[in-house]
LONU-979573 format. One line per 3 residues: number of its first residue (from 1); their letters; for each residue y, z, x of N, C-alpha, C. Coordinates in steps of 0.02 Angstrom, whole numbers, plus 32768, in hexadecimal, padded with zeros to 4 digits. Layout:
BEGIN
NUM) A) Y,Z,X,Y,Z,X,Y,Z,X | ...;
END
This chain:
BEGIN
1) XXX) 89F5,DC1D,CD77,89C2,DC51,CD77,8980,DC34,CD8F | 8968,DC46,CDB8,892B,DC34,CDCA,88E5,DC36,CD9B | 88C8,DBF7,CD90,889E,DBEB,CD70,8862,DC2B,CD6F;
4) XXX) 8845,DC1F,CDA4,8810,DC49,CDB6,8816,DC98,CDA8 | 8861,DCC9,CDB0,8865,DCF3,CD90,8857,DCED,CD34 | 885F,DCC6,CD16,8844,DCD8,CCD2,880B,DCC8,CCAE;
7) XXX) 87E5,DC96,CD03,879A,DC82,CCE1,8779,DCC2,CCB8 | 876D,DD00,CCE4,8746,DD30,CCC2,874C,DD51,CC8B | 878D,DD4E,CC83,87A4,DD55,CC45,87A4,DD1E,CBF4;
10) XXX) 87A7,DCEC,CC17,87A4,DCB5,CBE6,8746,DCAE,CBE6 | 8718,DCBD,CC10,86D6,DCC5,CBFA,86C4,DD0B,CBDA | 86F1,DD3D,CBBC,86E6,DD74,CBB3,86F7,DD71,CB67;
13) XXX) 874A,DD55,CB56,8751,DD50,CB2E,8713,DD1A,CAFD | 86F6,DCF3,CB04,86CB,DCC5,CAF4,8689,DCEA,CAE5 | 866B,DD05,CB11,864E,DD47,CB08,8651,DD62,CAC3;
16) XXX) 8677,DD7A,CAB2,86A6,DDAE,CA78,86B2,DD8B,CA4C | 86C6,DD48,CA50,86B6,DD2D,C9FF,8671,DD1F,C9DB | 8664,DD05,CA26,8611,DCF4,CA04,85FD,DD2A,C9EE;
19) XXX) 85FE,DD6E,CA0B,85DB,DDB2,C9F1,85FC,DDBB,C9AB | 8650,DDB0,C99C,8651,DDAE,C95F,8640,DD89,C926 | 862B,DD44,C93E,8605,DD1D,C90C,85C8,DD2D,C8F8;
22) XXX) 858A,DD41,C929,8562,DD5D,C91A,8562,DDA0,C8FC | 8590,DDC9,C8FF,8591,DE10,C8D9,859E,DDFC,C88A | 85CB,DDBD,C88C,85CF,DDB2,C84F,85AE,DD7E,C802;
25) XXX) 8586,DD6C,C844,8542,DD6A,C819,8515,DD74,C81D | 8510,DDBD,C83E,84CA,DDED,C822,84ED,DE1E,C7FF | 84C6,DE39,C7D3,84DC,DE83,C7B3,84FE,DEBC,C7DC;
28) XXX) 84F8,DED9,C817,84F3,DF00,C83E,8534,DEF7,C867 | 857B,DF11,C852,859B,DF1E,C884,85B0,DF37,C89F | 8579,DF68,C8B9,858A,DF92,C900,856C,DF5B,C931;
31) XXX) 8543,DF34,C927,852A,DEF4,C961,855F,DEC7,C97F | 85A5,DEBF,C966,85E9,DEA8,C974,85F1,DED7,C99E | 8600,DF12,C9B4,8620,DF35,C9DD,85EA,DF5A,CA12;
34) XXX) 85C9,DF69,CA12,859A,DF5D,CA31,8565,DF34,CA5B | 8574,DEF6,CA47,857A,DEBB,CA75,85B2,DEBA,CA96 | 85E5,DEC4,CA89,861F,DEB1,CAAB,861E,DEDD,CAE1;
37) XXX) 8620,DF14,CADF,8614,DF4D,CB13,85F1,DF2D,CB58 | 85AC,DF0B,CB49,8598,DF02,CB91,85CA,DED3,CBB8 | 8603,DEAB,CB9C,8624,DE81,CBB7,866E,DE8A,CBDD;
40) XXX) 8667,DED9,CBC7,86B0,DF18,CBE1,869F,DF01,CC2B | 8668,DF12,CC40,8661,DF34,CC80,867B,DEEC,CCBA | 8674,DEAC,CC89,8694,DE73,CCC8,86E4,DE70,CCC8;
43) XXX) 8707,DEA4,CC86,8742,DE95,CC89,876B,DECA,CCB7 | 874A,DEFA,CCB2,874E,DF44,CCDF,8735,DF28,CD35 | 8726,DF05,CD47,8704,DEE2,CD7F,8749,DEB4,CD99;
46) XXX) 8757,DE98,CD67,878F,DE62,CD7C,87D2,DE74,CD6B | 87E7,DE86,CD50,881F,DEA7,CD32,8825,DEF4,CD2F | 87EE,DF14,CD44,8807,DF6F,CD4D,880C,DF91,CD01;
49) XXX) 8806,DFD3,CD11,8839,DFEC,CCD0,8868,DFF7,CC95 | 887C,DFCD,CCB7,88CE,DFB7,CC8C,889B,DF7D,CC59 | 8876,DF4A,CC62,8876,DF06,CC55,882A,DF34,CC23;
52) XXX) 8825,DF5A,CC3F,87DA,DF86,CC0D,87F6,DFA8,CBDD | 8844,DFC2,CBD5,8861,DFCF,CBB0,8867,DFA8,CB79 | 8883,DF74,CB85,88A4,DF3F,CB64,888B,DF0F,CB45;
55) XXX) 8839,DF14,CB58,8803,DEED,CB34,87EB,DF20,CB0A | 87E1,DF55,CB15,87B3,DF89,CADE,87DE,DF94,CAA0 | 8831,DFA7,CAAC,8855,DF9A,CA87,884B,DF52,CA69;
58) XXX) 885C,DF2D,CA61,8857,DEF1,CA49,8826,DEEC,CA21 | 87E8,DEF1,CA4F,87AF,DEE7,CA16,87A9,DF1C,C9DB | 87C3,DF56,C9E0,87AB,DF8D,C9B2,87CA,DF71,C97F;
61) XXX) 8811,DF54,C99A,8852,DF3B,C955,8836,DEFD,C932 | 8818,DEB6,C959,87E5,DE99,C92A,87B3,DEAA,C90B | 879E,DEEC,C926,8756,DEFF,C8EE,8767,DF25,C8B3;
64) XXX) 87A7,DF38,C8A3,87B3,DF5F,C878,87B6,DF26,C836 | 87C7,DEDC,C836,87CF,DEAF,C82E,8790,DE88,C80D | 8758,DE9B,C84F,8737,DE5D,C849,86CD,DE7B,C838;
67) XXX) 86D8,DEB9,C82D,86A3,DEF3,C83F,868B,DF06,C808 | 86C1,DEF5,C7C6,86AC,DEEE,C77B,869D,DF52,C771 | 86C8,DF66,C79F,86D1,DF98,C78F,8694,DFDC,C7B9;
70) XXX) 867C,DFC7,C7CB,8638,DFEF,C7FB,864B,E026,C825 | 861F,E052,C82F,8642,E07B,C843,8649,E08D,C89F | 8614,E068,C8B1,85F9,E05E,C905,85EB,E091,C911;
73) XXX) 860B,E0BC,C909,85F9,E10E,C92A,85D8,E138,C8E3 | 85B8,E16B,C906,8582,E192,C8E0,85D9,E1D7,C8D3 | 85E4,E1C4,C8E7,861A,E227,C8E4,8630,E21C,C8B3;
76) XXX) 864C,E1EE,C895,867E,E201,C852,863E,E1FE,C817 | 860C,E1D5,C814,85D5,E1E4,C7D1,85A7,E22E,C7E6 | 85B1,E23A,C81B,8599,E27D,C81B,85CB,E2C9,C809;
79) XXX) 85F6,E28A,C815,8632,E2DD,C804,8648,E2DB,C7A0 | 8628,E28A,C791,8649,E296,C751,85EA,E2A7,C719 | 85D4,E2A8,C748,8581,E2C8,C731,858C,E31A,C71D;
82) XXX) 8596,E336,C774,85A1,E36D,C77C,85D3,E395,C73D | 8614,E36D,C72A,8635,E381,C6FF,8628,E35E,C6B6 | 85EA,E342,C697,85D2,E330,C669,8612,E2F0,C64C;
85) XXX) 862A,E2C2,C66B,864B,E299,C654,861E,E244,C644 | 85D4,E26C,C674,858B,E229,C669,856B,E26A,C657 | 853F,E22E,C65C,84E8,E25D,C64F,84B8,E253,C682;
88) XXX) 848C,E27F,C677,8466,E262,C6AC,8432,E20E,C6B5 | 843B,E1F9,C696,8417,E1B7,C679,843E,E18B,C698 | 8473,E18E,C67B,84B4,E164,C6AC,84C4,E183,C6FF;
91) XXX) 84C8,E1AD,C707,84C3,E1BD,C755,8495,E1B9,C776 | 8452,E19B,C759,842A,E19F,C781,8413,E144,C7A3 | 843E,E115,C73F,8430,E0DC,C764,846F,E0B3,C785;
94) XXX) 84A9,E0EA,C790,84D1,E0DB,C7B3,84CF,E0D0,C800 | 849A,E10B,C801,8496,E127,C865,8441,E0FF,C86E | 842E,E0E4,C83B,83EB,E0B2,C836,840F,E06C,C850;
97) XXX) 842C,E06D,C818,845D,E02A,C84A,8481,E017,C88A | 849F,E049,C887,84A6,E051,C8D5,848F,E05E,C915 | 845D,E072,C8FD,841B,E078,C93A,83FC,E02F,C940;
100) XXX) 8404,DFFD,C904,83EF,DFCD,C90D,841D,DFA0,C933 | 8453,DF8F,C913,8484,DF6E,C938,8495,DF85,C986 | 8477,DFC4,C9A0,847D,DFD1,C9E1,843E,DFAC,CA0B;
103) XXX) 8422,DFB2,C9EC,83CD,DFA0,C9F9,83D2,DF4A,CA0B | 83E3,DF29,C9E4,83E5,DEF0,C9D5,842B,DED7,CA08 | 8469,DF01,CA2A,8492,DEE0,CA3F,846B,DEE5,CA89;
106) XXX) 844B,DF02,CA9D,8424,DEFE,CAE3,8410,DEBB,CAE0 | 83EB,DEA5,CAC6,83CA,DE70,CAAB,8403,DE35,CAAE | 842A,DE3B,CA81,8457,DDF8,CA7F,8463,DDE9,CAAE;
109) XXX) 84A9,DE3B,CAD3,84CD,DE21,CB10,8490,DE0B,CB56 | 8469,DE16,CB68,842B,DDFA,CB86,8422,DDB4,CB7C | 8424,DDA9,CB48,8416,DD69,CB2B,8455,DD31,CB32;
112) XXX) 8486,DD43,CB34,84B7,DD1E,CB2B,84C2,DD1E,CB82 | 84D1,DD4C,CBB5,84CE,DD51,CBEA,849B,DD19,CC12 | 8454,DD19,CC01,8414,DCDF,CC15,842C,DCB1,CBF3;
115) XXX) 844B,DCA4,CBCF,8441,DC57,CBB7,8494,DC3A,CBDC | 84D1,DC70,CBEB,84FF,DC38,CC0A,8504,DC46,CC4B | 84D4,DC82,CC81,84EC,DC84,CCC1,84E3,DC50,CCDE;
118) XXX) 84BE,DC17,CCD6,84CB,DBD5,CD0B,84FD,DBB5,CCFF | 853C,DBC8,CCC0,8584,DBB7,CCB5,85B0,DBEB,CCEA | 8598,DC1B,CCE1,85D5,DC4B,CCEB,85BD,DC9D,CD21;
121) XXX) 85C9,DC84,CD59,85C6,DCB1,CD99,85CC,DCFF,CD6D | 8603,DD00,CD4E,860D,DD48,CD32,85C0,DD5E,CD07 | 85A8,DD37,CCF4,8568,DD45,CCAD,852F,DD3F,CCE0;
124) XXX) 8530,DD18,CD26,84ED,DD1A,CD45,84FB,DD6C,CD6F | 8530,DD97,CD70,8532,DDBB,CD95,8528,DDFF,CD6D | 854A,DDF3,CD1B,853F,DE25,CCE2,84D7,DE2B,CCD8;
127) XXX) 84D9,DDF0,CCCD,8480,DDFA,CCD2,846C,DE0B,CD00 | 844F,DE17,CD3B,843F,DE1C,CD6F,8459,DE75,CD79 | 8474,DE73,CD6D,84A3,DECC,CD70,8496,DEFB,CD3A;
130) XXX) 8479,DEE0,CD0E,8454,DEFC,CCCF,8405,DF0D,CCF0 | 83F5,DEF2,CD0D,83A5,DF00,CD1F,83A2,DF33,CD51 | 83DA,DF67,CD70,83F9,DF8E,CD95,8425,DFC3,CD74;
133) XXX) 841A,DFD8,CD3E,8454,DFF0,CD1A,8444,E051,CD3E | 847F,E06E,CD4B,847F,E0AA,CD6E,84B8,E0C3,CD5B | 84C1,E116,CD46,84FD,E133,CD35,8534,E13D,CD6E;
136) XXX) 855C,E13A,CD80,858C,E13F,CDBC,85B4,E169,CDA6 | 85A1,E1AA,CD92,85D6,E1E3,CD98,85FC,E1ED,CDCA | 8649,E1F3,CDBC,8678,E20A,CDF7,8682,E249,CDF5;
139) XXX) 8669,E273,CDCB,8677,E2D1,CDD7,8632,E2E6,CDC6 | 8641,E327,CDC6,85F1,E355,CDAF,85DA,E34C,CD66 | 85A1,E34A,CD62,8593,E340,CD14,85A9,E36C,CCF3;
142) XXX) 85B7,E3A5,CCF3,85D6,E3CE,CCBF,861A,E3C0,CCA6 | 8633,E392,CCDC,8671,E36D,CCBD,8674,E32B,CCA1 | 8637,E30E,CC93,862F,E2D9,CC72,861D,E2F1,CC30;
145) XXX) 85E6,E32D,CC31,85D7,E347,CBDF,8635,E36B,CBBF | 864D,E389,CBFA,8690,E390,CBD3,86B1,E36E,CBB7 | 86BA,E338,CBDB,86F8,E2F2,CBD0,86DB,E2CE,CB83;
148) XXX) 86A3,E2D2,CB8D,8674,E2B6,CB33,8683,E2DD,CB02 | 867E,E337,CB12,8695,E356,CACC,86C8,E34D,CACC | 8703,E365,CAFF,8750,E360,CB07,8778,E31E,CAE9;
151) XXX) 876B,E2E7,CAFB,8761,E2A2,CAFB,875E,E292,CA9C | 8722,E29F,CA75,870F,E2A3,CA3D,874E,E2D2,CA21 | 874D,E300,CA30,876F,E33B,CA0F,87BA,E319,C9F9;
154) XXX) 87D7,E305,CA3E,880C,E2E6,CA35,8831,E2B6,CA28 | 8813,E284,CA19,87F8,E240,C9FD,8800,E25E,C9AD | 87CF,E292,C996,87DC,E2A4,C941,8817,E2BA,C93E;
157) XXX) 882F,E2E6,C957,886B,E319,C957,889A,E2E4,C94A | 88B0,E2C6,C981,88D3,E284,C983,88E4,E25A,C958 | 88A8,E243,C925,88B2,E216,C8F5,88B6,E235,C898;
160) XXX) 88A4,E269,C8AD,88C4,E27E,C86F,8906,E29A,C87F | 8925,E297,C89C,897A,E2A9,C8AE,8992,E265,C89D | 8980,E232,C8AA,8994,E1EF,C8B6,89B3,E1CB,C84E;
163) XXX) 89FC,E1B9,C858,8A10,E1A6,C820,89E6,E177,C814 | 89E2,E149,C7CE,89A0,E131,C7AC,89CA,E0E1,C7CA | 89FE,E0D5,C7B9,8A18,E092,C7DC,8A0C,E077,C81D;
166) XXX) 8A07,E0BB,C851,8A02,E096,C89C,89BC,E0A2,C8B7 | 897C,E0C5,C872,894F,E0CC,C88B,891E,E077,C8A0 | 892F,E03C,C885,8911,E00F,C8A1,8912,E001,C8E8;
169) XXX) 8942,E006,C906,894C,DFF6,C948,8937,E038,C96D | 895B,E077,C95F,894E,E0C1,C984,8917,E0C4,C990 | 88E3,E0CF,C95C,889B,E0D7,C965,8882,E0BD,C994;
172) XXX) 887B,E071,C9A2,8869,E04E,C9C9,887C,E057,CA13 | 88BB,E06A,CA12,88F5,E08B,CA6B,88C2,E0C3,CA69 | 88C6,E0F5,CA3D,88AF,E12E,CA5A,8873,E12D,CA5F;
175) XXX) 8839,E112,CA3D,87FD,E10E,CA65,87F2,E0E3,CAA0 | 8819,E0B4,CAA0,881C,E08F,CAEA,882C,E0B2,CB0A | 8869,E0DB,CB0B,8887,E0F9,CB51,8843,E13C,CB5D;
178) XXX) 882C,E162,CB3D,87F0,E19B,CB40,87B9,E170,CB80 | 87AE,E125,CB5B,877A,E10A,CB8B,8786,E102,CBC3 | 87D3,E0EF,CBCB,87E8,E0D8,CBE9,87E1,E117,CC3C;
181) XXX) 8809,E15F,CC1D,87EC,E18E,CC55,87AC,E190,CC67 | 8790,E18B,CC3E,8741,E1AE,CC4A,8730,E16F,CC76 | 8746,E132,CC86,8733,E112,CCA5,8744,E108,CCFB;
184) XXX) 87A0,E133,CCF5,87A7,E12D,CD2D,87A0,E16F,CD4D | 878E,E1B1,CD2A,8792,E1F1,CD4A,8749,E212,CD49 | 8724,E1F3,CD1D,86D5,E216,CD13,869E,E1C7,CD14;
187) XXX) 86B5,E1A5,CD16,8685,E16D,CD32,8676,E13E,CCF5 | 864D,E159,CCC5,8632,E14B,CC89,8659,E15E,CC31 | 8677,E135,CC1F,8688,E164,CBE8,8650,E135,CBAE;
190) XXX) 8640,E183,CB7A,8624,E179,CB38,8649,E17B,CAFD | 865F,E1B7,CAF2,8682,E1D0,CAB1,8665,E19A,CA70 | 863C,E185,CA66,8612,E16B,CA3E,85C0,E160,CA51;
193) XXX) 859F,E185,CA1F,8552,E19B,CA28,8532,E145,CA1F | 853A,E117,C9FE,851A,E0EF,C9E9,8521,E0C3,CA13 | 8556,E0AA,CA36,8579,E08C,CA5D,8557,E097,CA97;
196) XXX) 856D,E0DA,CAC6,8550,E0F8,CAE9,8511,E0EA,CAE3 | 84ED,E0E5,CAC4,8492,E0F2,CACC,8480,E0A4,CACF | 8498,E075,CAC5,84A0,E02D,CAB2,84A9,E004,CAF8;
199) XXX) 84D2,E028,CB1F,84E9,E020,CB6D,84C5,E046,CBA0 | 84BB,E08A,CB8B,84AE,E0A8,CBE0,8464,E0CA,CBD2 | 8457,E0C2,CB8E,83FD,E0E2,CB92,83CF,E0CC,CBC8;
202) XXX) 83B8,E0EA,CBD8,8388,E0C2,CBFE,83A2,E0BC,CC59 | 83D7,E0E4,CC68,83EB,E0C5,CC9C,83F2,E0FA,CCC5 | 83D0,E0D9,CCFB,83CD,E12C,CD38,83FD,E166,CD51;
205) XXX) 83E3,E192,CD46,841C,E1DE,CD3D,8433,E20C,CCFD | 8412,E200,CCEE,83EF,E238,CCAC,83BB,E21E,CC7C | 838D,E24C,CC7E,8352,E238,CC46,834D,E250,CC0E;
208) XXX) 8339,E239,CBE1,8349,E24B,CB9B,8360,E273,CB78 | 8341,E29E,CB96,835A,E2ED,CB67,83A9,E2FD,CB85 | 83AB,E2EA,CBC4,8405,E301,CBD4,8434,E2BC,CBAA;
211) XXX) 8410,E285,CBAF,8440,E243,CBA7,8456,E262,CB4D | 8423,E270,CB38,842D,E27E,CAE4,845A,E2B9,CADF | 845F,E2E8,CB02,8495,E327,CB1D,84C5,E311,CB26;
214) XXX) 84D5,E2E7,CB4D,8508,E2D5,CB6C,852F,E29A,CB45 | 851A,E26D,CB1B,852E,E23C,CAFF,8524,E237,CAB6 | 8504,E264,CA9F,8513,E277,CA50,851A,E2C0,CA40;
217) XXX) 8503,E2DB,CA47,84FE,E334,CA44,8552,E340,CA66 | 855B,E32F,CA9E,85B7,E350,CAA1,85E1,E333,CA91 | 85D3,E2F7,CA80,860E,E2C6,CA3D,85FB,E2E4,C9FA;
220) XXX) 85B6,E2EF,C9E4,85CF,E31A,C9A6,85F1,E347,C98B | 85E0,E375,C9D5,8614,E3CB,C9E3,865C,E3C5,C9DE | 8669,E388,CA0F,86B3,E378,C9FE,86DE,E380,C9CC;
223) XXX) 86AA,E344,C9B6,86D4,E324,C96B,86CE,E356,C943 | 869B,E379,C92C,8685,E399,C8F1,86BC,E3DC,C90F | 86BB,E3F8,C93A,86F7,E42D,C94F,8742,E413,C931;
226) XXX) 874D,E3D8,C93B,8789,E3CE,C931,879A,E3B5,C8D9 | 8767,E3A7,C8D0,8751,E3A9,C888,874B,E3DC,C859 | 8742,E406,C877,873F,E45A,C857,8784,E473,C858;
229) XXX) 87B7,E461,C883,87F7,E479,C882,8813,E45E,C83B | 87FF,E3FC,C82F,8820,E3F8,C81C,8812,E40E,C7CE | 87E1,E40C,C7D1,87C4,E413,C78D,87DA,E44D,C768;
232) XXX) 87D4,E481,C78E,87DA,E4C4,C773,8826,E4D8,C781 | 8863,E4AD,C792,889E,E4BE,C793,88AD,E4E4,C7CE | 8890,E4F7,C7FB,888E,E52A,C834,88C2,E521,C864;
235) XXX) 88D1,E4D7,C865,891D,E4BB,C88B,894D,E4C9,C889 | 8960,E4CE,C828,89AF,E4DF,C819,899B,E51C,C80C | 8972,E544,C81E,8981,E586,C805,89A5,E5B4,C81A;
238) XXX) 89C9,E59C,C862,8A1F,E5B6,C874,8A35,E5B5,C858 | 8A52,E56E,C833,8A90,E564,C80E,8A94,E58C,C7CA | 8A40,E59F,C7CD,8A4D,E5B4,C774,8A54,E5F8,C77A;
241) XXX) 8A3E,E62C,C7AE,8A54,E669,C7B8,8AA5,E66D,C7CC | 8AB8,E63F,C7F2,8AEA,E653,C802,8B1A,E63F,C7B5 | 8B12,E618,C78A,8B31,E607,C753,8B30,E662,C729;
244) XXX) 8AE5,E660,C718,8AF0,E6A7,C700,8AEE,E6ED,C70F | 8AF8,E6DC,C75B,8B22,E721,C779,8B74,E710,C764 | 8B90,E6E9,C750,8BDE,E6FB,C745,8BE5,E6E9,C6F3;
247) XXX) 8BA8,E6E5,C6D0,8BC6,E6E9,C69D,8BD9,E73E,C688 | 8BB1,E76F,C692,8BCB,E7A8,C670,8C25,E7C3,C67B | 8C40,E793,C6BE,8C8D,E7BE,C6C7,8CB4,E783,C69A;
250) XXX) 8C8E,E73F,C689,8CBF,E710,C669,8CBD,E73E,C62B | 8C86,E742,C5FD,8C76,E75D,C5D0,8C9E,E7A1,C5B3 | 8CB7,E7CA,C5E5,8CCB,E806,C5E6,8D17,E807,C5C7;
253) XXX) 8D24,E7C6,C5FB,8D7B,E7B9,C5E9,8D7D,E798,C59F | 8D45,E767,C5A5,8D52,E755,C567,8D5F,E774,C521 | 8D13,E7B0,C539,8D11,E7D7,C4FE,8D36,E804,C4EB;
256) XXX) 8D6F,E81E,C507,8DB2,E84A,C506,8DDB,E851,C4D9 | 8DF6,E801,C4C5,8E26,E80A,C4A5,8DFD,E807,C44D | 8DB9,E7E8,C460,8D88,E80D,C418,8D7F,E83C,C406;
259) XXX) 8D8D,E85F,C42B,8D63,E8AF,C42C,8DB8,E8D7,C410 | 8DF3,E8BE,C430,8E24,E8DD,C410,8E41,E8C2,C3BB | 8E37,E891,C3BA,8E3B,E880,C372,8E01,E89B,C347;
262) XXX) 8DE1,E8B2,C359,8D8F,E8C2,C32D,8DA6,E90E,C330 | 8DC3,E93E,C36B,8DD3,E97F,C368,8E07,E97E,C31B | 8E4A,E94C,C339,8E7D,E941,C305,8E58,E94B,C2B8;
265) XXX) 8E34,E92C,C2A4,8E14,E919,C26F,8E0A,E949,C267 | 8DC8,E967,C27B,8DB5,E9CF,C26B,8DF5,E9EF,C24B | 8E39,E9F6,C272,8E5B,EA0A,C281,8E83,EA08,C230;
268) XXX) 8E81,E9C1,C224,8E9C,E9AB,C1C9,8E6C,E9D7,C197 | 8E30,E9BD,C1B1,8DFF,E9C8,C16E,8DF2,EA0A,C16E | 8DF1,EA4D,C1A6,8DFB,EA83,C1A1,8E3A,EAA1,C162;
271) X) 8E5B,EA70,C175,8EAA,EAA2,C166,8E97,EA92,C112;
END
């Protein structure tokens, strides 16, 4: 196997530990995954899709591990706000935190990038490409705000279907593979507000008020849509009509041969 095919990878992976050493000793770990993020874009560069797959997966499956439990994304403490399972005190220094750890991974991955690009061609080219950062939509924007609610929506739907045994690994496939389109059919994928704002704020082709539309406002719609199904039972509510649309003819037969022993009975206690 040729050496040089796994340099970028073997400076990527290196990358990614260090970000997990440092996530794991600061308080804050949404700053673990969020650092790691700026380091997608050299593996998607060298390895494509598939290899952007297979790292996002990966990492999501060590952070479940190594993250001390955090939540990275704002959608699930907003959906368990929304449905009073926090409070607002706790949701507020949840998405406090995570605004920080987004804040602060600009900062690191920057930092870690300047201090080894005179090691590593890949990190003098990641820095340098950061001071240029521009959205590269491949369709119309109205299909990028779709693919975020759609995207979100289905991502929730998804994982509450998901048995509780294969959700360590699933979770992680299925939000990889979501990024994974949005990366090769709409240019940019978000499906996470904190994340998202951590990476592409600031970067030419939408200004604030759409970037906040577009990267938290239709991931909330998503999720919280698909959240409302589940919450309120609205899913199986086929199965349960169709259950008690046939109970009255089970019922009928059943009740028959009651109804003639109960006549019988009259029938004694008359006489």
């Amino acid at each position: 196997m040729d050496v040089l095919l796994l340099k970028p990878a073997i400076v990527c992976i290196l990358f990614y530990i260090t970000c997990f050493g440092l996530g794991e000793l600061g308080p804050i770990g949404t700053l673990q995954m969020c650092t790691c993020v700026y380091e997608n874009g050299l593996m998607i560069k060298n390895y494509g899709p598939m290899g952007f797959f297979f790292t996002v997966t990966s990492l999501l499956c060590f952070a479940n591990s190594w993250n001390r439990g955090a939540f990275v994304s704002p959608l699930t403490p907003f959906e368990m706000f929304f449905y009073k399972s926090i409070n607002l005190g706790k949701f507020l220094a949840v998405v406090f935190g995570q605004v920080l750890g987004g804040g602060y991974a600009f900062f690191s991955a920057k930092l870690l990038w300047y201090y080894t690009k005179h090691y590593s061609e890949e990190h003098d080219f990641a820095f340098e490409s950061s001071k240029n950062c521009i959205f590269g939509f491949k369709v119309n924007y109205i299909f990028v705000l779709l693919f975020e609610a759609a995207g979100c929506f289905c991502i929730r739907l998804i994982i509450s279907k998901l048995p509780e045994k294969v959700k360590f690994f699933a979770i992680p496939m299925t939000v990889a593979g979501f990024l994974t389109l949005g990366i090769v059919f709409v240019g940019v994928g978000g499906l996470n507000p904190t994340v998202a704002a951590s990476r592409l704020f600031g970067c030419a082709g939408l200004d604030t008020l759409w970037f906040i539309i577009t990267y938290w406002i239709a991931p909330i719609i998503g999720w919280m849509g698909a959240a409302h199904l589940i919450h309120t039972g609205l899913l199986k509510s086929g199965k349960k009509n169709s259950k008690i649309y046939r109970k009255p003819s089970s019922n009928k037969k059943s009740n028959e041969p009651n109804n003639k022993k109960s006549k019988k009975g009259k029938k004694k206690k008359d006489n």
